[in-house]
C-alpha positions as CSV (number, residue, x, y, z in Angstrom):
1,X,139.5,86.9,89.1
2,X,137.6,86.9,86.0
3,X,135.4,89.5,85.5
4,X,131.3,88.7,84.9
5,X,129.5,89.9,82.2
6,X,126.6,91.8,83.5
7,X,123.1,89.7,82.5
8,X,121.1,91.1,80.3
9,X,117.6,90.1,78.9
10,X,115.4,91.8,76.2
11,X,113.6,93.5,78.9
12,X,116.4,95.4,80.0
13,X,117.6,96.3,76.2
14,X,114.2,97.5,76.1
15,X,114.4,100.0,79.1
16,X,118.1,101.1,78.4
17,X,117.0,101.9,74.7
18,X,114.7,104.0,76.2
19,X,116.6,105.4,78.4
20,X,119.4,106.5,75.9
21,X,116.5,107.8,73.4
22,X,115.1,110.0,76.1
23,X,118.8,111.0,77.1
24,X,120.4,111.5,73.9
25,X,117.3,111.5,71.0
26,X,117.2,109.0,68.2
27,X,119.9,111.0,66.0
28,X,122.2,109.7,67.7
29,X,120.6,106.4,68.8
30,X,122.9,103.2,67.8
31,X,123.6,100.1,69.4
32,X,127.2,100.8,70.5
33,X,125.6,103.3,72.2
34,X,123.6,101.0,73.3
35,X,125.9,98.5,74.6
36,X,128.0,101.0,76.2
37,X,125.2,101.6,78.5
38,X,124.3,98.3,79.5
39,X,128.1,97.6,80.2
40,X,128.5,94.5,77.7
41,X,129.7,94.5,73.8
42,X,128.0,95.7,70.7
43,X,127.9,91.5,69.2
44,X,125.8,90.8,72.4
45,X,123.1,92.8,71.2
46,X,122.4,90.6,68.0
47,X,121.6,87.6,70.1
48,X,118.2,89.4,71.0
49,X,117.9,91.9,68.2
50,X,119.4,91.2,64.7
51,X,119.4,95.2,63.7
52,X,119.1,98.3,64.8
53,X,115.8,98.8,62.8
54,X,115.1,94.9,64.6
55,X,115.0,96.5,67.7
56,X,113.1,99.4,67.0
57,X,110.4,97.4,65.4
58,X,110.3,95.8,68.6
59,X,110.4,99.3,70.4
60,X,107.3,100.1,68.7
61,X,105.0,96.9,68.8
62,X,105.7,97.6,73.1
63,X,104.1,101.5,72.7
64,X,101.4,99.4,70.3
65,X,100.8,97.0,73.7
66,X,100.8,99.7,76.2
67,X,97.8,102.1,74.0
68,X,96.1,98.6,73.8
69,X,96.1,98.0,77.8
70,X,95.4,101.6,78.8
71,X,92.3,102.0,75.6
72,X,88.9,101.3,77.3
73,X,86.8,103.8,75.5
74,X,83.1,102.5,74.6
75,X,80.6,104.1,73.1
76,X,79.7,105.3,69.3
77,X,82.6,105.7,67.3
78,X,83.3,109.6,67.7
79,X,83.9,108.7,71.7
80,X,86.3,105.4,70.7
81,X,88.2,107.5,68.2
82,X,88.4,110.2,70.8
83,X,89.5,108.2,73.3
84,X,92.0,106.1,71.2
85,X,93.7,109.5,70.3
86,X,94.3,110.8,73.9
87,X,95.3,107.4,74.8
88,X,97.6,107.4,71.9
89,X,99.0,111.0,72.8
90,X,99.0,110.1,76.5
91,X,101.7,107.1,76.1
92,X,103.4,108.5,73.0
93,X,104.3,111.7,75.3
94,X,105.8,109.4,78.0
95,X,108.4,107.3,75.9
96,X,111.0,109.6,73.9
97,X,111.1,109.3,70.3
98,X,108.1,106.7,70.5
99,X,106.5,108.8,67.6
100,X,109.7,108.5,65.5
101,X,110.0,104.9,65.7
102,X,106.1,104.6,64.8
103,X,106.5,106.4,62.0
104,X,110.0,104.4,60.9
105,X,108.8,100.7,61.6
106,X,106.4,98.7,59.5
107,X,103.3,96.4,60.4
108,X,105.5,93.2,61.1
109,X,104.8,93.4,64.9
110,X,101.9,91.1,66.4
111,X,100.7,94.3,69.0
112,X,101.0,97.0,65.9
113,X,98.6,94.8,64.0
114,X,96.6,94.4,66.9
115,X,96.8,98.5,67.6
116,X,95.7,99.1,64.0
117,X,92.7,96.6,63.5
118,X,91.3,98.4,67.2
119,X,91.8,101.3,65.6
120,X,89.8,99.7,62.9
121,X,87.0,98.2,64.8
122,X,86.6,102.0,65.8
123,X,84.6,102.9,62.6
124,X,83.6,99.3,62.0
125,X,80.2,100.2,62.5
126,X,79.5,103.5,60.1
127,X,78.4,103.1,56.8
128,X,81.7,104.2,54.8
129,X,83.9,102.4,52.5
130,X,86.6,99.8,53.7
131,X,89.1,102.0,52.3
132,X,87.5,105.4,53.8
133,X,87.6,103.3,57.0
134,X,91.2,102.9,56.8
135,X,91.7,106.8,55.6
136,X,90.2,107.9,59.0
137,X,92.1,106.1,61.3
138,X,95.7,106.6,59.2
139,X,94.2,110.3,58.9
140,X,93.4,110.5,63.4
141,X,96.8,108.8,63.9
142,X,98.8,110.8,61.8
143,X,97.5,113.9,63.6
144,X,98.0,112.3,67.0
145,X,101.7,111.7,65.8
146,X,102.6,115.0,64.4
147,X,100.9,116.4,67.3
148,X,103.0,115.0,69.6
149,X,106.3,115.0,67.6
150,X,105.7,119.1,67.0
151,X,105.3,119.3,71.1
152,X,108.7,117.2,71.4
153,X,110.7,119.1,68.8
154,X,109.8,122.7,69.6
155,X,110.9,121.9,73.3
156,X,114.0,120.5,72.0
157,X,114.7,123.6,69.7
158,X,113.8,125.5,72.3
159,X,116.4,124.2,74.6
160,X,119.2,124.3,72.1
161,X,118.5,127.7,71.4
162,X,118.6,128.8,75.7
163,X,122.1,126.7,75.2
164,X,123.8,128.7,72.5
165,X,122.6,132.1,73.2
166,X,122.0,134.1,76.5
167,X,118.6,135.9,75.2
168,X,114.8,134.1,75.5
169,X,113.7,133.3,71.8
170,X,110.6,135.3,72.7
171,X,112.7,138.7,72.7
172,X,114.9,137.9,69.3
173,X,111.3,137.3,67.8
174,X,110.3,140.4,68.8
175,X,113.1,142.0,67.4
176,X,112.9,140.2,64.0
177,X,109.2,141.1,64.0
178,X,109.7,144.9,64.3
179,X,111.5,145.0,61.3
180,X,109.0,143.5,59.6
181,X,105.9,145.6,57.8
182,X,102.3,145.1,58.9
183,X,102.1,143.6,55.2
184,X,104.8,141.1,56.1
185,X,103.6,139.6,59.3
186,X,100.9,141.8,60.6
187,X,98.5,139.3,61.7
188,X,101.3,137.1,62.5
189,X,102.6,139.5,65.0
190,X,99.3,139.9,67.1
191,X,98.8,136.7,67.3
192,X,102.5,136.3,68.7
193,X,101.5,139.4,71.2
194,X,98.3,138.1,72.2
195,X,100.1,134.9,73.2
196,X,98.4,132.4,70.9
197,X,101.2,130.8,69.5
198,X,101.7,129.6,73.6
199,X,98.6,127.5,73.2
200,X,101.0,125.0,70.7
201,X,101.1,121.7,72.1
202,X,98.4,122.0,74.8
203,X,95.2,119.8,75.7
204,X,93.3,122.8,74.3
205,X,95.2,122.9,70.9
206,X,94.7,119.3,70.6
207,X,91.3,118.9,71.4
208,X,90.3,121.7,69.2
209,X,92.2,119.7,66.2
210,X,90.4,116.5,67.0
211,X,87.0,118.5,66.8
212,X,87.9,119.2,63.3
213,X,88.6,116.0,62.2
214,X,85.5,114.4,64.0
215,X,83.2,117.1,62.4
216,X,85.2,116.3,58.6
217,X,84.3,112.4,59.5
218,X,81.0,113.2,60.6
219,X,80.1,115.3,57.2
220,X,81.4,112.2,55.5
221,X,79.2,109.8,57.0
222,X,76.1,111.7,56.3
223,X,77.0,112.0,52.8
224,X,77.4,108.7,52.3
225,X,74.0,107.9,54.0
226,X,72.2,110.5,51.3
227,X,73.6,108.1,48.7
């Protein structure tokens, strides 16, 4: 008996590229890897997606659709961009590598366009420049992405170093630090003592680093209304 090919749709390339990003990263991402886990053969693929850089485009305009359907935030424009950038961290931390392939695609996809002009319509109402418009929203995105992307790779780091070695990292950094002078890394090491360097990646750290961008746009708008 003939054997059937399994069916496939661009949904499910969707949720198996997803599923082999959160499984294997996006280093070693490709669509062989790709079609090995859907059960079919690579030349299938490029009936749906003509590249690999195809379907990530594609990757990213569905994280674009999915921060517009979860964004309701009203208000002035501090509590829009505030809730556009934990909306943005909230669905960026729940697909793997979705901050990667934000940061590798371009503009060409109709729900990233629609992402960026909301992001847009943000600020639409303060009295800056088109182009310092555009500078606060690249500037509160980029932070959102690095943000997250910091959080993903020091838990990945962290892993591969519990892999290779039978100590905690925590007690090889102690070690490095005490043959360090105070000179060297004296505030450093109290601050690695006191535990601060544990508040990395948490709702604390990243509300404290939206303050300071809010407070930077904030100082700019009232200096351009003293014009």
């Amino acid at each position: 008996m003939k054997k059937l090919q399994p069916q496939i749709s661009e949904d499910k390339i969707l949720e198996a590229s997803w599923e082999l990003l959160g499984a294997e990263g996006i280093e070693k991402f490709s669509l062989r890897r790709l079609a090995d886990r859907l059960g079919i053969q690579a030349p299938s693929l490029y009936w749906y997606f003509k590249s690999k850089q195809d379907l990530y485009q594609r990757l990213a305009n569905q994280v674009s659709k999915i921060i517009l359907e979860e964004f309701h935030s009203e208000g002035d424009w501090k509590e829009q961009l505030t809730g556009l950038a934990v909306t943005v961290r909230s669905v960026l931390s729940r697909y793997p590598c979705s901050t990667q392939l934000m940061m590798m695609t371009l503009p060409h996809e109709p729900d990233i366009i629609r992402f960026t002009n909301r992001m847009l319509l943000c600020v639409e109402s303060t009295p800056l420049k088109q182009e310092q418009k555009m500078q606060v929203v690249t500037t509160l995105v980029n932070y959102v992405f690095y943000f997250v992307l910091d959080d993903y790779q020091h838990e990945r780091n962290v892993s591969a170093i519990l892999k290779d070695q039978k100590e905690l990292p925590g007690e090889e950094m102690v070690r490095l630090l005490d043959s360090m002078s105070e000179k060297e890394a004296g505030l450093f090491r109290r601050m690695f003592t006191n535990g601060l360097f544990e508040l990395m990646g948490t709702d604390v750290a990243f509300e404290f680093g939206l303050r300071l961008i809010l407070l930077g746009i904030e100082q700019v708008i009232k200096e351009e209304t003293q014009k």
